[in-house]
Each structure stands twice: as structure tokens, then as C-alpha cells.
C-alpha positions in Angstrom: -21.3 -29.1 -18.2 -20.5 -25.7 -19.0 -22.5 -25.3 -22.0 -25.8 -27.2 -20.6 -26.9 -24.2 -18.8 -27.2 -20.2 -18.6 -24.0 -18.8 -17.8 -24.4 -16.0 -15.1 -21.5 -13.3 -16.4 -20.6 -9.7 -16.0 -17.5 -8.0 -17.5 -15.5 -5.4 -15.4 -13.8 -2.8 -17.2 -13.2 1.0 -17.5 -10.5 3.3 -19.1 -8.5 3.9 -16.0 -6.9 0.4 -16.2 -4.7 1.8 -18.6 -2.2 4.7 -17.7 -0.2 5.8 -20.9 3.1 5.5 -19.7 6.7 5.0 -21.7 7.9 1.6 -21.1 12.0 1.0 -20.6 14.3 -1.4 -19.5 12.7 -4.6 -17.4 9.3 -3.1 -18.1 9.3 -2.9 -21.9 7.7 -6.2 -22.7 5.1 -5.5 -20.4 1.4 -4.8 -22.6 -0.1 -1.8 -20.1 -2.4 -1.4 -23.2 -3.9 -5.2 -22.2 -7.0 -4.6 -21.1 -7.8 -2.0 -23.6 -7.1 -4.3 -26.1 -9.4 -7.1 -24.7 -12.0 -4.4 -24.3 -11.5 -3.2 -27.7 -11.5 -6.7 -29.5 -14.7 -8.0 -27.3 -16.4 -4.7 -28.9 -15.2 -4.6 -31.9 -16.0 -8.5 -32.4 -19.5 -8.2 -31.5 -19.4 -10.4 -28.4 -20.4 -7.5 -26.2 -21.2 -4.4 -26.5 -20.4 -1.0 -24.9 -23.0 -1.4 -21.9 -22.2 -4.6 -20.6 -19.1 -3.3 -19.2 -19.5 -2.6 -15.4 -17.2 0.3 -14.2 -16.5 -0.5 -10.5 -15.3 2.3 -8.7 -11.7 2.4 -7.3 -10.7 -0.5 -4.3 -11.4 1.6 -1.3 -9.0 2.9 1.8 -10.7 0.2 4.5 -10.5 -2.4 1.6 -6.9 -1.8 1.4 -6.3 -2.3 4.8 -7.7 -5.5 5.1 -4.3 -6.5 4.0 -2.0 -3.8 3.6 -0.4 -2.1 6.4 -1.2 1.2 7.0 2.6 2.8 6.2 2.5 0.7 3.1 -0.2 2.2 1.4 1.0 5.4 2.2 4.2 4.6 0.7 2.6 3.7 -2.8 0.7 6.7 -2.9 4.0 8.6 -3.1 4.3 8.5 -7.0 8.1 8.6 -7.0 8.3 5.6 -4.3 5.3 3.8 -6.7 7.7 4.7 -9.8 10.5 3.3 -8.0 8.6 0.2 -6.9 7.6 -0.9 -10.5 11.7 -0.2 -12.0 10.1 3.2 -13.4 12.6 5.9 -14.0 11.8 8.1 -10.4 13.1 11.0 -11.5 10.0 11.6 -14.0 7.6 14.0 -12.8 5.2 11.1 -11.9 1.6 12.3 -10.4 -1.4 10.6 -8.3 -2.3 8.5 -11.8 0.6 6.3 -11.3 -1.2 4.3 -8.5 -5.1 4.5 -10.1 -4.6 1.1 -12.6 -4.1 -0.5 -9.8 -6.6 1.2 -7.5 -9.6 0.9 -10.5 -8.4 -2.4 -11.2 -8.4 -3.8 -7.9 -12.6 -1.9 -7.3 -12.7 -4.2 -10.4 -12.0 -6.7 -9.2 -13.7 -6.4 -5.8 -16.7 -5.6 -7.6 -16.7 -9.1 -9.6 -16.1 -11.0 -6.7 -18.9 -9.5 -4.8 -21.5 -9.4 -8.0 -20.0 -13.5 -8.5 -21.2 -14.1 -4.9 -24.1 -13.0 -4.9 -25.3 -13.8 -8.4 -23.5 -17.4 -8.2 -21.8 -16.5 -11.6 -18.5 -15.6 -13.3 -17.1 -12.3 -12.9 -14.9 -11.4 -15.2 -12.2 -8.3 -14.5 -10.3 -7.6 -17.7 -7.4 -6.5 -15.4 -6.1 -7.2 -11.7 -4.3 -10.4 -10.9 -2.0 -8.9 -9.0 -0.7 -11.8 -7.4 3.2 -11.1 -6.1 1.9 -7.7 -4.0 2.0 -8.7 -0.4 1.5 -7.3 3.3 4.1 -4.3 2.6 5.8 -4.9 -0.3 5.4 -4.4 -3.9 6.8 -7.3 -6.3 6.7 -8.4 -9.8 5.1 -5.2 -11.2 2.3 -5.8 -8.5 1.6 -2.9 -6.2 -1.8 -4.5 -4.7 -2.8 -7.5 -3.8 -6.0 -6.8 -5.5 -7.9 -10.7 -4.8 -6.9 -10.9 -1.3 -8.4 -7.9 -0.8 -11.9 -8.9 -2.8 -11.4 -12.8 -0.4 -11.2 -10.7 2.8 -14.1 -8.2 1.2 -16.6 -11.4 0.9 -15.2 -13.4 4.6 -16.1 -10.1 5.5 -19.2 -9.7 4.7 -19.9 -14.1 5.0 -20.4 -13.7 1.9 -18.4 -17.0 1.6 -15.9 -19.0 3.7 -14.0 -21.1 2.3 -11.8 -20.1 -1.4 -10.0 -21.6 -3.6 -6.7 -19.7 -5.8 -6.1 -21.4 -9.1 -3.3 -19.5 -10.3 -2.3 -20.4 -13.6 0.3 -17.6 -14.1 3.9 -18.5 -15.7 4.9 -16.9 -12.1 4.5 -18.5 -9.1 1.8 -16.5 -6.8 3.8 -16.3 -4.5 2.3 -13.1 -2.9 -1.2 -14.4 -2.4 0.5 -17.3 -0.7 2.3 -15.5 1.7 -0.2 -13.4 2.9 -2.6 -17.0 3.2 0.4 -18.6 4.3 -1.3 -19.2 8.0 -5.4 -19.1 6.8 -6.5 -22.7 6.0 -10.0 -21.0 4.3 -8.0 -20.2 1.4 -6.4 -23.0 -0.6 -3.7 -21.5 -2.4 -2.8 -23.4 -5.9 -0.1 -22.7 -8.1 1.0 -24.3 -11.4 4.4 -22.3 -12.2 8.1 -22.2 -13.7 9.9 -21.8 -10.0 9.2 -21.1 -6.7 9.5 -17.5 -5.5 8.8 -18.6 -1.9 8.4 -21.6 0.3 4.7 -22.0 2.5 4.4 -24.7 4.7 0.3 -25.4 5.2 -2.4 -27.8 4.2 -4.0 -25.9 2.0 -1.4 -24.7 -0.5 -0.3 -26.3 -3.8 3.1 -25.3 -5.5 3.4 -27.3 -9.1 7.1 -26.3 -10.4 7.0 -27.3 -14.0 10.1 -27.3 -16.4 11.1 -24.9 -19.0 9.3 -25.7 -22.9 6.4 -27.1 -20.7 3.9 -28.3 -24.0 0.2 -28.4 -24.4 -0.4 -32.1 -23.3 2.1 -31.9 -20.3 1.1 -29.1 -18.6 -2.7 -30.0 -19.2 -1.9 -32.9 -18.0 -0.5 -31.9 -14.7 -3.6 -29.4 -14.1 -6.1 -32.2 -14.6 -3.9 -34.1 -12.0 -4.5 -31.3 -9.1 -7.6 -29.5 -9.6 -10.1 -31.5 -9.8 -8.4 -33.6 -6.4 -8.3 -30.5 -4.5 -11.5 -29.0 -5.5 -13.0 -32.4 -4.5 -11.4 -32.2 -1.1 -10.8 -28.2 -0.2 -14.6 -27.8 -1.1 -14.6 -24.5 -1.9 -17.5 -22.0 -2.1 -15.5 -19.3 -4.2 -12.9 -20.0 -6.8 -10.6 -16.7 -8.1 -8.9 -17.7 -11.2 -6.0 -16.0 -11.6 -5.5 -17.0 -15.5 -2.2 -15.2 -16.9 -1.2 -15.4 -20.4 2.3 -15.4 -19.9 2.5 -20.1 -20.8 1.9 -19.1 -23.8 4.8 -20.4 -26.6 5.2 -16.1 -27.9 5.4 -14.9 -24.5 8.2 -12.5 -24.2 9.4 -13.3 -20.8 8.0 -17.3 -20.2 9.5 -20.6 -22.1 6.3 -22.5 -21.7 5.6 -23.1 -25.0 1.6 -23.7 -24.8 -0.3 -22.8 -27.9 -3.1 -20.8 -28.7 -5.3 -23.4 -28.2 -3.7 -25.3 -25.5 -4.6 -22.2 -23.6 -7.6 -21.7 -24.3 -8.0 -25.6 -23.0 -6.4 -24.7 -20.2 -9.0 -22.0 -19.4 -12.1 -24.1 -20.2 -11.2 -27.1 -18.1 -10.3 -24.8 -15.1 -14.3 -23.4 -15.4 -15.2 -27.0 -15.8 -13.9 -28.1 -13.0 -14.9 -24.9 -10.8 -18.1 -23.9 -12.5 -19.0 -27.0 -14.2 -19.5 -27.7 -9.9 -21.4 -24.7 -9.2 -19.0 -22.8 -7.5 -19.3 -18.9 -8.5 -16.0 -17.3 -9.5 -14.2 -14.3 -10.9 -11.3 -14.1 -13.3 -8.2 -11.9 -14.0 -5.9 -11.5 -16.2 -2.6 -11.4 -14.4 0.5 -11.5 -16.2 1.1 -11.5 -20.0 4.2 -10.1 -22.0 4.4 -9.4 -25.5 1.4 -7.6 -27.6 -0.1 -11.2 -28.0 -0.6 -11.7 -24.5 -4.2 -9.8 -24.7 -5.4 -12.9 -27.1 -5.2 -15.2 -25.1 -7.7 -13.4 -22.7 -9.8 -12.2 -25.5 -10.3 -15.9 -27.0 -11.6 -17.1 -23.2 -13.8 -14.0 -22.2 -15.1 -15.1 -26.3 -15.8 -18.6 -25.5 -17.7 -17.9 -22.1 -19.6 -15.0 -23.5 -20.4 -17.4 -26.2 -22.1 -20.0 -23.1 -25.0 -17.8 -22.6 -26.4 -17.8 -26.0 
């Protein structure tokens, strides 16, 4: 499948993702350094080197709107609302670089979907995945609803038409379902540890699965849905919105999937979704605890690895 052919790729990364920042209270087991890291290790490794990194330019105003209200993204660019938003002390003297992780991460991610599109590949953001921001609200340490915005970018521009979330997050995605909640074009998929909200539509999948979830289990239960609702959604565009956070040393899951099992998890997914011909991107979504970037590092690896 995967490995029988050339493997169109492109990785989408630059410095801004990362805002140096003191982590406290709920935050602290949050890696803000993730991307970096991946970065970092994918260099440092030899897999890729310094020019294969795309540096998109920030997610546009008239993007944003596509799904954000107007007063909403007014209100994040008020640091001290932003600070408040993401359970950041808002008496610090934030400034304007408060908002641009997400912003540079979300052109990131808008840029893979539309090079994915139109190359037929795999874009591959080392950040975004922002998957509890919705309409007007912030959630979840999401501030913006970063692949939303890249699906309405590409219906947009018919660019495609029909997509299909995998979100393999510890978290339900629950934001990218609600603002889906009445579009049938995107299936929404999510295998997760609860429900953070309730959509009633055809073309949405909730998977609750139970606390010390193991390797054969929970790939189990993704081999049971995906490959069913690929088959009968029929997407033309696939966002995979692959968190680290199952994995066994995650500071805030109780999965308890193994390096490995993980990385199996992310290989079947692109089997299933590119092993079909159906281009996609990838984020990185949610992760705590500073193993959470290995988990991303050993799939961007093993796909890299595809081309040669």
C-alpha cells in the first residue's frame, strides 16, 4: 500500500509555533516546546533537513471568518482576554505574540491542506490541531479552529467537497463537531475518552472508549470504523487530527497505548486514507508530558521514510 509508491510530502513548520511562555497551574503539563522538538529531532536525525520545512505565513483575517464571528476574533486579539482564555495568569503584561502560535500555526496548516490538494499528497503541520475552538469560544487550550478553517479554505476554492475528520485525540473533538454539526460534507470521526458534546447527524462518529484503553483494544475499535466509513462517506480529503495524548506516559490521558501501538495507530489511519488515494494533512493536536513530541516525531520518521 503505503510503501508501494512515491509518497507526495511536505513538512510545515517555522519558529513562531513556539511562544516561550511560563507554564502554571492547569497548563503545566502542556509541551508548548512540541513542535520545536519534532522539528529539532527530524533535523537532528537526518530525516530532513533545514529546507524542506515550508514556513506558511500566518491564517489570514477573511480565513478566520469563514468560521469565527467577527466579535470573537476581536476578542482573542486582546492579549489579556487570550491570557484569560487559555487559564494564563491575565494580569501579566501579555503582548500581540500571545495569539501568533496559533495564527502561524493555523497559515500552517491552511497551507498543507491547500499544497495536499493540489499535489494529492500528505501535508504534514508540525503544530495545529486545534480541535475544541469553535464559532466564538475558545476551549481546551484551543483558540482557533485552525482545520475548519483550511476545510472551508479548499470548499472554497472546490478544491474538494466532501472531507473526512479522523480525530484520534485522547479528547473528544468536540469543537470541529459542533461547528459541522449541520454540514453533511464533513464527516466528523472521533475515537475518545468522553463526550464533550452531543451531535445529532449522519455524518458524525463519537467512539467513547474506557479508561487503560490498550494497544489491541483500541486498534481494534479504529479498524472497526474507519475503514466502514471511509468506504461509505467517500471522502476526497482526509485531516488527521493525530494527538499524542493515548499514549500510556501521557500526563493528562489513562490510555495506556505504547510507543509502538501508536505508531500503529498512525500507519493504519494513512493506510486506510492514503493507502486509497485520498490526499491529506496531519496535526499534532494534543500531547502532555515532554514525551508527547515522540510520538509525532516517530510518524513524520516513518512517512518521510516512504519516499526513499
Amino acid at each position: 500500500m503505503v510503501g508501494e509508491r512515491q509518497l507526495p510530502r511536505r513538512l510545515f513548520y517555522r519558529s513562531e509555533y513556539v511562544y516561550d511562555v511560563l507554564e502554571a497551574g492547569i497548563r503545566h503539563t502542556f509541551d508548548i516546546q512540541k513542535p520545536r522538538r519534532i522539528h529539532d529531532g527530524l533535523v537532528a536525525s537526518g530525516v530532513a533537513a533545514e529546507g524542506d520545512f515550508v514556513a506558511a505565513a500566518p491564517v489570514l483575517e477573511e480565513e478566520l471568518l469563514l468560521v469565527h464571528t467577527p466579535a470573537y476574533v476581536a476578542e482573542i486579539r486582546r492579549p489579556e482576554v487570550l491570557a484569560r482564555l487559555l487559564f494564563l495568569d491575565p494580569g501579566h503584561p501579555w503582548d500581540e505574540r500571545l495569539l501568533e502560535p496559533f495564527l502561524f500555526a493555523s497559515g500552517g496548516t491552511v497551507a498543507a491542506a491547500r499544497w495536499a490538494a493540489a499535489e494529492r499528497g500528505i501535508g504534514l503541520n508540525l503544530g495545529g490541531g486545534f480541535h475544541h475552538a469553535q464559532v466564538d469560544k475558545a476551549e481546551g487550550f484551543c483558540a482557533i479552529a485552525d482545520t475548519a478553517i483550511a476545510i472551508r479554505v479548499l470548499q472554497q476554492a472546490r478544491q474538494v467537497e466532501r472531507v473526512l475528520i479522523v480525530d484520534l485525540d485522547y479528547h473528544h473533538g468536540n469543537g470541529n463537531a459542533e461547528i459541522f454539526s449541520a454540514d453533511e460534507s464533513v464527516f466528523t470521526f472521533s475515537m475518545h475518552a468522553g463526550n464533550w458534546c452531543w451531535i445529532r447527524k449522519h455524518n458524525n462518529r463519537d467512539v467513547e472508549l474506557p479508561s487503560h484503553t490498550k494497544d489491541g483494544e483500541y486498534l481494534a475499535a479504529l479498524e472497526q470504523h474507519l475503514p466502514e466509513i471511509v468506504r461509505e462517506f467517500r471522502p476526497d480529503f482526509a485531516v488527521y487530527i493525530a494527538g499524542s495524548d493515548p499514549f500510556v506516559e501521557d500526563a493528562l490521558g489513562d490510555f495506556d497505548l505504547t510507543e509502538e501501538g501508536m505508531l500503529a495507530r498512525d500507519r493504519s489511519v494513512t493506510a486506510e486514507v492514503w493507502g486509497r488515494g485520498i490526499p491529506m494533512i496531519v496535526v499534532t493536536a494534543g500531547g502532555y508530558g515532554e514525551a508527547s513530541w515522540r510520538i509525532h516525531y516517530n510518524y513524520y520518521c516513518w512517512l518521510l521514510a516512504q519516499e526513499r
